[in-house]
C-alpha positions in Angstrom: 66.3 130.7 151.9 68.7 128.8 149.8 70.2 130.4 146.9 68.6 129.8 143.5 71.5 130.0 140.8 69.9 132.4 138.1 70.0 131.2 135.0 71.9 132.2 131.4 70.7 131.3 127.7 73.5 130.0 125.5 73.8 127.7 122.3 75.0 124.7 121.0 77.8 125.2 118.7 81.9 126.5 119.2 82.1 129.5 117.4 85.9 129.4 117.7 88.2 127.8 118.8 91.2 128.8 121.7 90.9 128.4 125.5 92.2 127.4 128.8 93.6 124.5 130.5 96.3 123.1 132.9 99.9 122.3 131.6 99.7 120.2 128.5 98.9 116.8 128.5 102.5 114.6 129.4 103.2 111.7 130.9 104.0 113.4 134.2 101.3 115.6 133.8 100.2 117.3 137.3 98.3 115.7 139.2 94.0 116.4 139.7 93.8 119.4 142.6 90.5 119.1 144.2 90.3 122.7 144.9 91.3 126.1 143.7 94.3 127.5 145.5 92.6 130.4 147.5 96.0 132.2 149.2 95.3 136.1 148.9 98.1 136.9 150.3 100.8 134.8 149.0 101.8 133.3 152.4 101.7 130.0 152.0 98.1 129.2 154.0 94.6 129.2 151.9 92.3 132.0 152.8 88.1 132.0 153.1 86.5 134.5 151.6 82.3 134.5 151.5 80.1 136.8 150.3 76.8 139.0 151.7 75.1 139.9 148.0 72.0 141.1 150.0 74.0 143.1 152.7 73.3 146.7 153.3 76.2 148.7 153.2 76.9 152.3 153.6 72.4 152.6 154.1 72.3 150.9 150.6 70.2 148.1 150.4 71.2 145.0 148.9 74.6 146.5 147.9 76.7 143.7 149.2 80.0 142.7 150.5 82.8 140.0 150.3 84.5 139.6 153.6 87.9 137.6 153.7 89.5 135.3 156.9 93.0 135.0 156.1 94.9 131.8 156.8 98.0 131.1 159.0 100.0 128.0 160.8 97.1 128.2 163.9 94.3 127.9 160.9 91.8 130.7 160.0 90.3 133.0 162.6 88.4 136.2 162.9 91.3 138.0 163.9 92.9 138.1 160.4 90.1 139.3 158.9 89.1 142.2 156.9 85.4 143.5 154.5 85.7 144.6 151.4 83.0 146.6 149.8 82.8 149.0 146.6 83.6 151.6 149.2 86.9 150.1 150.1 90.2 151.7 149.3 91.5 150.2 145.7 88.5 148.9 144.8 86.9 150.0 141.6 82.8 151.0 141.5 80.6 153.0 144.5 78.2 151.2 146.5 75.0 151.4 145.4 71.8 150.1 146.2 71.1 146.3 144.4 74.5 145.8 143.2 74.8 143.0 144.5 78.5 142.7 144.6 79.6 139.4 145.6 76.6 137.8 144.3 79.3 135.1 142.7 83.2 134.5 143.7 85.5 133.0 141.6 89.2 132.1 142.4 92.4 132.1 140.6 95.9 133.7 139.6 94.5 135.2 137.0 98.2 137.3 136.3 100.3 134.7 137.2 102.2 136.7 140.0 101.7 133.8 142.6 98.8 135.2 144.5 95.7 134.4 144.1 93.1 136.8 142.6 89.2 137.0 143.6 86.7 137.6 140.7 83.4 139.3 142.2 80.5 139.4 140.7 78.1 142.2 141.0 74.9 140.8 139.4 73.1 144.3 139.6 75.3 146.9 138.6 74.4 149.3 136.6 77.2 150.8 134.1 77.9 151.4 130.5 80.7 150.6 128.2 80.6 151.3 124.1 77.8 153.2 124.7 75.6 150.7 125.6 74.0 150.3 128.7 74.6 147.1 130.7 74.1 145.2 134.1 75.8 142.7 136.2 79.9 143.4 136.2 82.6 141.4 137.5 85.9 143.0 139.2 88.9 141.4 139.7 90.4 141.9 142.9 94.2 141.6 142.7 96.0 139.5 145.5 99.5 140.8 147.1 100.5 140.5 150.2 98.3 142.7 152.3 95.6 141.1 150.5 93.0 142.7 148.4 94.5 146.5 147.9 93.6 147.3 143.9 91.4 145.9 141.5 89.6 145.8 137.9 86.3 146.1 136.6 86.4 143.5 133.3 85.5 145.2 130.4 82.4 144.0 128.8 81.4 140.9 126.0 80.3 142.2 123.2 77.1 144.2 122.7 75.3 142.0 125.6 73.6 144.4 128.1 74.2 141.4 130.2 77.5 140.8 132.4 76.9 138.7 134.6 76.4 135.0 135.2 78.2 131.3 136.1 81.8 131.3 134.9 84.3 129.0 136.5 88.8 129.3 136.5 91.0 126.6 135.1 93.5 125.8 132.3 91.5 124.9 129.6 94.5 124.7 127.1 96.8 123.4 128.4 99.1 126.7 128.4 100.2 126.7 132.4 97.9 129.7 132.8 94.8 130.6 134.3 91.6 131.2 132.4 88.0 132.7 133.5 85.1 130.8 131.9 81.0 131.8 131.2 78.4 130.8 129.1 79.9 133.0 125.8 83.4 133.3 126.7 86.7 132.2 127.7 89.3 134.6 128.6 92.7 133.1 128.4 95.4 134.0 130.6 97.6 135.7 131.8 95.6 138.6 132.5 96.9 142.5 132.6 96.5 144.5 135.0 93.7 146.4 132.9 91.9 143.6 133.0 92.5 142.3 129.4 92.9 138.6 129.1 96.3 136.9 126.4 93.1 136.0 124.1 89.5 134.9 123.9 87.3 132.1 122.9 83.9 132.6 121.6 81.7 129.8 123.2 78.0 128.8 122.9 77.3 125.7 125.3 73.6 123.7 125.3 70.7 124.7 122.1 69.7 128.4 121.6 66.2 128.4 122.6 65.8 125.0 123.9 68.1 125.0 126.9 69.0 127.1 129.8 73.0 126.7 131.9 72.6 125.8 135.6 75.5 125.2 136.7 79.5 124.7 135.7 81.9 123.0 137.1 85.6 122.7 136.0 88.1 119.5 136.3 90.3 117.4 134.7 87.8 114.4 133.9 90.5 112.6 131.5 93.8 112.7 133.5 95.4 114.6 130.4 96.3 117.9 132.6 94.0 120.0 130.2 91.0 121.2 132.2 87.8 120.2 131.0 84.1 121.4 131.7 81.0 119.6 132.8 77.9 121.4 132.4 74.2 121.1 133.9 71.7 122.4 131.6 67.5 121.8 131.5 64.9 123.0 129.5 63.0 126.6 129.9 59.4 125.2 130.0 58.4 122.1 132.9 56.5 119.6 132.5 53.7 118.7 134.0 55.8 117.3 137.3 57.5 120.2 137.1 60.9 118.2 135.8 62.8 120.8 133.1 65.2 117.5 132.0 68.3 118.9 133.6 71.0 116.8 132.1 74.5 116.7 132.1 77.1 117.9 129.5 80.7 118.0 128.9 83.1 120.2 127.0 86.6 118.6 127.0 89.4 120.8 127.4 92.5 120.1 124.8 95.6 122.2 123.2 93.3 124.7 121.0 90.8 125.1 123.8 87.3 123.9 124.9 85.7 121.7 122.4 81.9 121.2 121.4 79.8 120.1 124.0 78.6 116.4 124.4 75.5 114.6 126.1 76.8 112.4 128.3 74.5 109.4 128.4 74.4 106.2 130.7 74.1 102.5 129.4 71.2 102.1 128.0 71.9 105.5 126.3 69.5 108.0 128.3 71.0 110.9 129.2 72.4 111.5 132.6 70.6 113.8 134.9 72.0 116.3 136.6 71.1 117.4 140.0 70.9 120.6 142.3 74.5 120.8 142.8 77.8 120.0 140.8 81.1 119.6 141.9 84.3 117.9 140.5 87.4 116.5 142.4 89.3 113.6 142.9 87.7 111.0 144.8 89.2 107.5 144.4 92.9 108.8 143.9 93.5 108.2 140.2 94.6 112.1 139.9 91.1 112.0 137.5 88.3 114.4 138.2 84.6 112.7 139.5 81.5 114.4 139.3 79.7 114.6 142.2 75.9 115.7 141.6 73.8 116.0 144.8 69.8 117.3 146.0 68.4 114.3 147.0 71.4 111.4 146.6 75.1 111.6 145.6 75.3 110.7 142.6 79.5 110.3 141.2 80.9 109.6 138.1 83.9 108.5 137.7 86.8 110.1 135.8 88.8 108.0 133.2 91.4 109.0 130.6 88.4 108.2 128.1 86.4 110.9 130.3 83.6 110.3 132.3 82.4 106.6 132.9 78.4 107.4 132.7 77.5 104.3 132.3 78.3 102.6 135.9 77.7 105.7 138.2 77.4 105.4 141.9 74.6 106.7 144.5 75.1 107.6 148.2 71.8 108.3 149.8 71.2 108.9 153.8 69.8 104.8 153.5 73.4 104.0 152.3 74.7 101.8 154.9 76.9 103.6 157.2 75.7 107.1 156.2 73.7 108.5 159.4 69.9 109.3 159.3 67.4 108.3 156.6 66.2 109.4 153.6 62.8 111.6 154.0 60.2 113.4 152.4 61.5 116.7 151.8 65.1 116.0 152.8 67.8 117.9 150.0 71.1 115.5 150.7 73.8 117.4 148.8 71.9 120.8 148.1 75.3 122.0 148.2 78.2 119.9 147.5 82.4 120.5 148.0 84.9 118.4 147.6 88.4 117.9 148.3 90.6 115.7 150.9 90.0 116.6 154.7 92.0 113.6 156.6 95.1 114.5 154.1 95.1 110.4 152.9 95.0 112.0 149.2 91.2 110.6 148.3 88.9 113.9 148.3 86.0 113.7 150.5 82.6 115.0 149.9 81.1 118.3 151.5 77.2 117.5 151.1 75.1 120.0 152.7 71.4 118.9 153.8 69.4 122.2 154.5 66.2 121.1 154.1 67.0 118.3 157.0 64.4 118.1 160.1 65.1 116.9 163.3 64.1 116.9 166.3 60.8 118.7 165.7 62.6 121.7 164.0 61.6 122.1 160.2 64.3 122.5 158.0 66.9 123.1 161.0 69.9 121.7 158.5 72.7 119.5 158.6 75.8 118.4 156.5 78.1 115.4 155.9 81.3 114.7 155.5 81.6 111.3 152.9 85.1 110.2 152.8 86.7 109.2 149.7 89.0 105.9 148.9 90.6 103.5 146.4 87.0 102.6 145.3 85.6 106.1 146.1 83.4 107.1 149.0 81.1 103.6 150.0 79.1 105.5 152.8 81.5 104.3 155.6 83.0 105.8 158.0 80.4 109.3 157.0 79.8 112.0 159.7 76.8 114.5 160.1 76.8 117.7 161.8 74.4 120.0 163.4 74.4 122.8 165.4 73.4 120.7 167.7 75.9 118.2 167.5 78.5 118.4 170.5 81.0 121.5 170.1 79.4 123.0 167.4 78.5 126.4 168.3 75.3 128.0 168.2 71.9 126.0 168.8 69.6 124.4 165.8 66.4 126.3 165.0 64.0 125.8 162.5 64.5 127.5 159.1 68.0 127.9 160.1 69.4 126.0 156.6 72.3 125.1 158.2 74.4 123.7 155.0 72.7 125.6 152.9 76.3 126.6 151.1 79.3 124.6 151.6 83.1 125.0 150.7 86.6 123.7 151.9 89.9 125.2 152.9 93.3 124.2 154.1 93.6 127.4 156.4 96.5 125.9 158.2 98.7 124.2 155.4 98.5 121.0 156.9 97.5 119.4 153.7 93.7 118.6 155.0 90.8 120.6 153.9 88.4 122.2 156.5 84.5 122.0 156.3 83.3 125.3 156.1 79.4 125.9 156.0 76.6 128.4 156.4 73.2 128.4 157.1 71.5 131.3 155.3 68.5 131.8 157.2 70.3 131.9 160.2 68.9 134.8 162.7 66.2 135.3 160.2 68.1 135.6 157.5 71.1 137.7 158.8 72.8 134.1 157.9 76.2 132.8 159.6 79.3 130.9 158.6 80.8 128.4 160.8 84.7 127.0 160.1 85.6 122.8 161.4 88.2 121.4 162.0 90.4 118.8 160.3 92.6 115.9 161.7 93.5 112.4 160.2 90.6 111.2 161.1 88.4 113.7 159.3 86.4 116.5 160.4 85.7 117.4 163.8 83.8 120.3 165.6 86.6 120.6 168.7 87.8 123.9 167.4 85.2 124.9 165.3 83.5 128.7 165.5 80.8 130.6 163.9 81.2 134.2 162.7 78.2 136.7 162.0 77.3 140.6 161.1 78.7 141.6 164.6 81.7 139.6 164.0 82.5 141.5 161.2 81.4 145.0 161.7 78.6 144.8 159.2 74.6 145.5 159.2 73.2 141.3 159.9 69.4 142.7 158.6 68.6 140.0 155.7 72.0 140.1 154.3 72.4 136.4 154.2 76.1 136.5 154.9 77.3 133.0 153.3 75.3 133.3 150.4 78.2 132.8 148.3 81.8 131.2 148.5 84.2 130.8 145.8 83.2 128.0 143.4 
């Protein structure tokens, strides 16, 4: 089935102050990216890399690997590929059964060589550090040019037992280097090789005891060049309807680091609600971040150098005009949501996955959409939706497939447009399955596309749910 982000308890107040960002705010500060740079191996063309959490490996059970399609001038392919596992040469830890390890990804140049780096988290490890016993780690895995050859096991937080959890990459002050982001912590960049960060922010982001983290997301919202975060946090306890209040928040990014966290409220001052999924990018060309909030609409807010404008947001449903289908009972429009340009006209596009989407007699079969972006952001026009059932796609749609059920996006060819990549989780009863589009001027199209699987890769397909996870 889907995957159901776990959840981490933090507060509401900045402890201290220092954290990460893009270059400092100027007036020819650099423009909004819509995605992380995911080169591996330094040679000029993004790479893929997705995850197996639940994969056995080695007879272990749930131990988990990341496996890695490396770009070049043709686009990916699975002939440039290559698994990486806690057995794999360089590449700290032993594989054990529950780890785990790639239960979250995380991209970035985290030691500002020029390749990019691959954080992996390992939500059930098992280790010690100071003497206290701990679970859930996170290991760097150092790019270079034959890819992933070495890496790091981060040492811990503090005297948590707990490790693991949402963190995101940017700049969040402004310095010109990379940072890593969680609920507690910001680790400023450049990092060493022994995985110690320049310096460190304490954080605490919604109300101790109140309020539960989501989801992150990271983007410049402002147009300053600082990176700033937008949070999704609810409340422990339901209500009746089962609604926790999930709401949206924002921590602006400046020159000292992240400040406090702010409510972002809408017009008549209510606060804004936050969907299933979160995802920031440049959508209407103003080199500002929008949010983009999806599960049962689009919902996007637009960036302005005042920060998000939450008081005139925007809502693309299936019953938008020119969006195909309909909006139905049960139907999860953006249960996954990407974004970043696929035609190359410099407006990002939105990725929304629709796994929960039934057609043709086939419960939750699954589809996705691509939404383009413009000058006045994505209308609805001009939308695509994809099945495996749609001509070229490979593969044929089954129920329970959750086709969409993850999304992501990569320039694989470095033509400057971004192709849909998506996986359906409960593919081949839950074995799962990726499958990589095509992009041309004219947006995404499935001549070209292919599907990769267990045999593909060499792995054990048994409930491993290969595209669990991609790089957020």
């Amino acid at each position: 089935m889907p995957r159901t982000r776990r959840v981490v308890v933090v507060a509401i107040a900045l402890l201290a102050t220092s954290a990460t960002a893009l270059p400092l705010a100027h007036a020819d500060a650099h423009p909004v990216t819509t995605s992380a740079r995911q080169d591996f191996n330094g040679d000029g063309y993004e790479d893929l890399a997705v995850a197996a959490p639940y994969a056995t490996v080695g007879g272990k059970a749930k131990a988990g690997y990341v496996a890695v399609l490396y770009g070049s001038a043709s686009g990916l392919s699975t002939s440039a590929k290559k698994v990486y596992t806690q057995a794999s040469p360089g590449i700290p830890g032993t594989v054990e059964k529950d780890d785990l390890f790639g239960d979250r990804l995380t991209t970035a140049d985290l030691d500002g060589d020029g390749f990019t780096d691959l954080v992996v988290e390992s939500g059930g490890e098992r280790w010690q550090q100071g003497g206290i016993d701990r679970k859930g780690s996170r290991t760097v895995l150092w790019g270079g040019r034959d890819g992933f050859t070495s890496g790091k096991v981060l040492p811990a937080e503090g005297n948590s037992p707990y490790q693991s959890g949402l963190n995101v990459t940017g700049d969040f002050n402004g310095d010109g280097h990379q940072d890593l982001a969680d609920a507690g912590l910001v680790r400023f960049g450049p990092f060493g090789r022994d995985g110690v960060p320049a310096a460190t922010q304490t954080v605490d982001m919604v109300d101790p005891g109140d309020l539960q983290l989501n989801d992150l997301a990271a983007g410049d919202t402002d147009g300053d060049g600082i990176t700033d975060l937008v949070l999704n946090a609810g409340s422990y306890d339901p209500d009746d309807e089962g609604d926790r209040g999930e709401t949206l928040y924002q921590m602006r990014g400046s020159g000292d680091g992240l400040r406090s966290p702010v409510k972002l409220t809408d017009a008549q001052g209510q606060p804004v609600r936050a969907g299933l999924s979160l995802a920031l990018g440049d959508v209407n060309g103003d080199h500002r971040a929008d949010i983009v909030r999806g599960g049962d609409a689009l919902g996007i807010i637009y960036g302005t150098e005042n920060g998000p404008a939450t008081a005139t947001p925007q809502v693309i449903s299936q019953d938008t005009p020119g969006v195909p289908g309909a909006d139905e009972t049960g139907d999860a429009f953006g249960r996954s949501v990407s974004v970043g340009d696929v035609n190359g006209d410099g407006y990002a596009d939105i990725l929304a996955g629709d796994p929960y989407e039934t057609f043709g007699g086939l419960t939750r079969a699954g589809t996705f959409a691509v939404v383009p972006g413009g000058p006045n952001g994505p209308t609805g026009a001009g939308t695509k939706v994809f099945s495996q059932n749609s001509a070229d796609v490979p593969g044929t749609a089954e129920k329970g497939d959750w086709f969409g059920a993850n999304t992501h996006l990569v320039d694989g060819n470095g033509d400057g447009r971004a192709e849909p990549v998506v996986a359906a989780s409960g593919e081949d009863a839950g074995a799962g399955a990726v499958w990589v589009f095509r992009s041309t001027s004219a947006g995404a199209t499935a001549k070209g596309s292919f599907a990769f699987g267990a045999r593909v890769l060499g792995t054990v397909a048994s409930g491993a749910r290969l595209g669990d996870t991609f790089p957020n």
